[in-house]
N, C-alpha and C positions, 0 to 999 in steps of 0.2 A: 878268173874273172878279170884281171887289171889288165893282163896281156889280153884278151876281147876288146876290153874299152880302149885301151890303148889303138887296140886296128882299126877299130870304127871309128877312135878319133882320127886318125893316118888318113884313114881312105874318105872322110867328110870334110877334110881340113881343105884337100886339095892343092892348090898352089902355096898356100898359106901352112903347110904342113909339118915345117922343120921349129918354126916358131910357136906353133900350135904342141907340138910332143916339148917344147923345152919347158912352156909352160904348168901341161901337167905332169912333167916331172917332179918340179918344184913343188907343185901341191904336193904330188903325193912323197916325196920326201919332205916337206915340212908336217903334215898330216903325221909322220910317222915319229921326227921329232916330238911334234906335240904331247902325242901319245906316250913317248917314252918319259918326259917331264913329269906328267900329271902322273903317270904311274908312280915314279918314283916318286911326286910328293905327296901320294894317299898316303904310301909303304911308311915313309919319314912321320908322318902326320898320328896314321891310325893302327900300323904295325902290321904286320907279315899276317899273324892271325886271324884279323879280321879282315884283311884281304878275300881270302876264302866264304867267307859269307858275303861281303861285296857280291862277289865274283856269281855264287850261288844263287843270289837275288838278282843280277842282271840276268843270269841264264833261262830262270822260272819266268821271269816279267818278258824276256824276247821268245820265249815259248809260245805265251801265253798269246801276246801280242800278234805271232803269225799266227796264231790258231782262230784268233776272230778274225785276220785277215782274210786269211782262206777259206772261211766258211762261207757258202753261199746264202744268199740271201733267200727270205721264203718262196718268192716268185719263182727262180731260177731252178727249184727240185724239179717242181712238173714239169719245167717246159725242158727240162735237160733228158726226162724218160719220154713224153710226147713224141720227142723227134726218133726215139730209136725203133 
């Protein structure tokens, strides 16, 4: 997916495009920093063990979360068999 976003930033950036990749570089290596900090100060904080239940409760809650996303709404059953 990054190397996507990355092309489609390349190819919308156009003239502006060497300055545009430097920038989301930087995001996405401070993003990744970040990520690496906070992880390590849950681990420091609340221990290796409970990391796993962290971890277990993010996974059920983004489950869950795409599952109402991608549900279609009442309207959209009929008219998605209507058309076939």
């Amino acid at each position: 997916m990054f190397v996507g976003l990355q092309t489609w930033l390349l190819r919308s950036a156009g003239a502006v495009a060497q300055p545009a990749s430097a920038i989301y570089v930087a995001i996405f290596n401070a993003a990744i920093g970040t990520g690496a900090f906070v992880g390590g100060q849950l681990i420091a904080s609340a221990g290796l063990s409970e990391m796993v239940w962290l971890a277990a409760g993010i996974m059920v809650g983004s489950t869950l979360l795409i599952a109402l996303l991608k549900a279609p709404l009442p309207g959209q059953i009929g008219a998605a068999t209507a058309g076939a």
